[in-house]
N, C-alpha and C positions, 0 to 999 in steps of 0.2 A: 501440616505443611504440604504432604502430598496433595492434597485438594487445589492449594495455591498453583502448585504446581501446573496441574493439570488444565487446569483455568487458562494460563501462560500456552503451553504448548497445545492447547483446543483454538485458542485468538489465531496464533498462525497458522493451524492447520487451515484454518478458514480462509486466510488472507491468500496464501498459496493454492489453495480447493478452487480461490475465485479465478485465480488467474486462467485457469483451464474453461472454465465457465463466462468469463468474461471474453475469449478467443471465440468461443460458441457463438453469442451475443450478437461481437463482432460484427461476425460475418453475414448476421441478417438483418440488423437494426440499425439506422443511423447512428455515429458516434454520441452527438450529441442527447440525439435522445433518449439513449441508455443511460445519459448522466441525467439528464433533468427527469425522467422516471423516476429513477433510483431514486434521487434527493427528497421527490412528491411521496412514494412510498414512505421512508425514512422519518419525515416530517411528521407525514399519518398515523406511526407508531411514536414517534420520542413526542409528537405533543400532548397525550392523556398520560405518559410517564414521565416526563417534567411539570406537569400542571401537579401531579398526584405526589410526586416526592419532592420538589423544590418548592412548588406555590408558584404564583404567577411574577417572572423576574424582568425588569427590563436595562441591563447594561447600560453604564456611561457611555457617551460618546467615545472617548478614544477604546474603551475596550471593543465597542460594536466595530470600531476601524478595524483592530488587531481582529476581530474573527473575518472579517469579510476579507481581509488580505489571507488569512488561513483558505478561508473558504475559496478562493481565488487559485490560490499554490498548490495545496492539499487534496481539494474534491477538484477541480476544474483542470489544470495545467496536469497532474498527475494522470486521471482518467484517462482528458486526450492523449494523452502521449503514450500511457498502457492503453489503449483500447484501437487506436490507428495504430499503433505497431506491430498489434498483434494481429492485424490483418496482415502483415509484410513476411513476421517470422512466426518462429513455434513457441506454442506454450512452455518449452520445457528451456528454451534459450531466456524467453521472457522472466520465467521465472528465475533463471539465474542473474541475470542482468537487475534486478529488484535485490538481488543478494550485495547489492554496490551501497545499500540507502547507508547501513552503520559507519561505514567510511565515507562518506558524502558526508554526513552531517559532522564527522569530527573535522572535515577540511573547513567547513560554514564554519564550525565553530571556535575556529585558529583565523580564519580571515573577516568575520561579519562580527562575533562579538568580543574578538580578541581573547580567546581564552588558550592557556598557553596548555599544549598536548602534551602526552608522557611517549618517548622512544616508542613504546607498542602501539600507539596511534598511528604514529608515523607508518610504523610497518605494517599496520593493518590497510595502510591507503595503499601502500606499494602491492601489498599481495593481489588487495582489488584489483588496481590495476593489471598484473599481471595475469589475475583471473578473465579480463575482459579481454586480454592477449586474446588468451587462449580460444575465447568465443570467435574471436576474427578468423581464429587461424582454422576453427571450425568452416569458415565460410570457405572456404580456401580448396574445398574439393570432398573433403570427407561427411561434412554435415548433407545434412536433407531440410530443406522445407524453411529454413531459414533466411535473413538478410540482415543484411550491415544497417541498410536505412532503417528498416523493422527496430530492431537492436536499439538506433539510437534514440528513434524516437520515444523508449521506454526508458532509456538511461533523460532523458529530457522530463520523463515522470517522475525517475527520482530523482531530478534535483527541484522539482517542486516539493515533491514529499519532504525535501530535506529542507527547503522554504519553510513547510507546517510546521514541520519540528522547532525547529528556531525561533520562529513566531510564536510558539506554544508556551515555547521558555521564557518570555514577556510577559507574560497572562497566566502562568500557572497557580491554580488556586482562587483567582478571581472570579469566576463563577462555578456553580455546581457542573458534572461531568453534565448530564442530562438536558440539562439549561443550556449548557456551551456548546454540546451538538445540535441541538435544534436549531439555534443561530445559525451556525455553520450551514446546515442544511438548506436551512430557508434562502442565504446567501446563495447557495451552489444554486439550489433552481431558479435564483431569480437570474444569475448569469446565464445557465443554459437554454434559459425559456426561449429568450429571440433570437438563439442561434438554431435550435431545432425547429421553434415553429414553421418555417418553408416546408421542411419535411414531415408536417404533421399527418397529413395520407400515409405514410409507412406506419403509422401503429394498427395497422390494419391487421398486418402481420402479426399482430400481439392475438390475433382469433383460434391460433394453434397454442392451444394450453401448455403445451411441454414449454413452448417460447414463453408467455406468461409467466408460469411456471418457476423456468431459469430466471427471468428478470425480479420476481419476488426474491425469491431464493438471492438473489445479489445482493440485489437493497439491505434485506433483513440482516445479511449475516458479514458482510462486508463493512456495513456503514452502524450496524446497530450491537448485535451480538457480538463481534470481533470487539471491538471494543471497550463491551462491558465485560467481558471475559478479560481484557489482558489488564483494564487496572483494578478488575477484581482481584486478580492474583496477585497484582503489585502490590494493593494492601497488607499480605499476610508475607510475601516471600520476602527474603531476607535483600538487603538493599545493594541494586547493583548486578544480583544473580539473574535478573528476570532475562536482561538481554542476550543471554546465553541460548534459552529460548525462538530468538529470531532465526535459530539454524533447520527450525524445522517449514521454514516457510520455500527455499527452494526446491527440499527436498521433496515436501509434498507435490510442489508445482512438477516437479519434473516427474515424480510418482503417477500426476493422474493425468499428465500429459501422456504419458508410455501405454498408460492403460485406458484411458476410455479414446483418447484421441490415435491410439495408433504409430504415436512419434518416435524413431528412433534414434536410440543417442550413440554418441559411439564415442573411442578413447579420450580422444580432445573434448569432449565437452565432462565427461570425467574427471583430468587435469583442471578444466577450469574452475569442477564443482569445487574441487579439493583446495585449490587457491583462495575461492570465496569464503567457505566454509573457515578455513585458517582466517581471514579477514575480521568477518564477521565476530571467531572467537576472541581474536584481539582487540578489537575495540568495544565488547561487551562485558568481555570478564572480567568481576569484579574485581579490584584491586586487595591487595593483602591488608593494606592498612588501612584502619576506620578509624573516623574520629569520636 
C-alpha cells in the first residue's frame, strides 16, 4: 500500500513542481505554444505506448465528442488560463488558487449533474472560498509579485479543469487510460495549432537547451507521468483515500515557488494556505461508510 501511496503523492508533487515551471515557461514562450508543444511531445510518447498496451483503438463518435470537449476544458481552457496568469502573479499564489479544483468540481457536481452533496462539501466550498479571501487580501498591501487579474485567470483554469473532471465522469471506463490520452492530446494540439502558428518564429528561443529542456520536462511529466502515477495508485489505494493526496499539490507549488523562484509569502497567504488545505481535506476525505 505504501507503493500506492507514493505513486499518489509523486502525481502531485509533479502537477505543483509544474506550476513553478510552467511561470518559467511563461515568461519566454508564447502561451499557446507551450500548449501545442507540450500536446506534440505528449503525443510522440503516449502513441508507441498506446499502440504497445491497448492495440490500435478508434472511439465511437459520441465518446471522440466527450474527449475533444475534455481536450477543450482540461488541456486548452485550463493551460490558458494557468499559464497567462502566471505571467500577471506568483507561482506560490498560483498554486494555491489550483487548491480551489476539489470544491469546484463538488459545486459542477450539485449543479451540472445534479448530484446531491454531504454538509462537508458544502463546507469545503465555503472554506475555499474563504481561502481565496484570503489571497485578495493578500493583494491588499502585504503580498509581493502578485494580481487579482493574474489570480483570476487561473481560477478560470480551474473551472475548466473542473469541466474535464465532469466530462470524465461521462466516459469513465470507455476507453483504455493510454488510448483516452492520446485522443485528448491529439485534440489539444489540433486546437492550439492555429492559434500559435502566427507565433511560429518564437520557437527559436527553444535553441537554449535549459528552455527545451523545461518544455520536455513539462510535456513528460504533466501531461504523461502525473498521470500514470495517480491512477496507478488509485488501483491499489483504498477507495476515496487517494484525494487526500491532492494537498500536496499547493504545497509543493508554494515549496518551489519560495526556493528556486525567490517568492516571498507572508501571513495572509499562510491563512489562505490553511483555509484551502481545510477545503481540500473536506471534499476529499473518504467517507466512514462504504458500501
Amino acid at each position: 500500500m505504501l507503493g500506492a501511496y507514493l505513486q499518489l503523492a509523486g502525481s502531485m508533487v509533479l502537477v505543483g513542481l509544474n506550476v513553478t515551471v510552467a511561470k518559467t515557461l511563461a515568461s519566454e514562450l508564447p502561451i499557446f505554444m507551450i500548449v501545442g508543444l507540450r500536446c506534440i511531445i505528449a503525443c510522440a510518447v503516449l502513441l508507441p505506448l498506446a499502440l504497445w498496451q491497448d492495440g490500435p483503438m478508434r472511439p465511437g463518435r459520441g465518446l471522440l465528442w466527450n474527449l475533444f470537449l475534455q481536450a477543450a476544458a482540461g488541456t486548452i481552457l485550463y493551460n490558458a488560463g494557468l499559464l497567462t496568469g502566471l505571467r500577471f502573479t506568483t507561482a506560490l499564489e498560483g498554486g494555491l488558487v489550483l487548491a480551489t479544483l476539489p470544491a469546484v468540481v463538488a459545486l459542477g457536481s450539485a449543479f451540472f449533474l445534479r448530484e446531491r452533496l454531504a454538509p462537508r462539501s458544502w463546507a469545503a466550498v465555503v472554506l475555499a472560498a474563504a481561502g481565496m479571501g484570503a489571497i485578495v487580501l493578500a493583494r491588499g498591501g502585504e503580498g509581493e509579485g502578485g494580481s487579482l487579474i493574474g489570480n483570476a485567470l487561473i481560477f478560470l483554469g480551474v473551472c475548466g479543469e473542473a469541466a474535464y473532471v465532469l466530462l470524465a465522469k461521462r466516459s469513465a471506463g470507455a476507453l483504455p487510460l493510454l488510448t483516452a490520452s492520446l485522443w485528448m492530446q491529439f485534440f489539444s494540439a489540433a486546437l492550439a495549432f492555429p492559434v500559435w502558428l502566427p507565433d511560429a518564429g518564437a520557437a527559436s528561443r527553444l535553441a537554449d537547451p535549459w528552455l527545451l529542456a523545461l518544455l520536455v520536462f513539462h510535456a513528460v511529466t504533466s501531461s504523461i507521468l502525473a498521470l500514470l502515477l495517480w491512477y496507478g495508485g488509485l488501483r491499489r489505494a483504498p477507495a476515496g483515500i487517494a484525494g487526500v493526496f491532492t494537498a500536496f499539490l499547493p504545497a509543493t507549488a508554494a515549496a518551489t515557488a519560495i526556493i528556486f523562484l525567490g517568492e516571498v509569502p507572508t501571513v495572509t497567504h499562510a491563512l489562505g494556505f490553511a483555509l484551502l488545505l481545510g477545503s481540500m481535506m473536506l471534499a476529499t476525505w473518504p467517507s466512514r461508510t462504504r458500501a
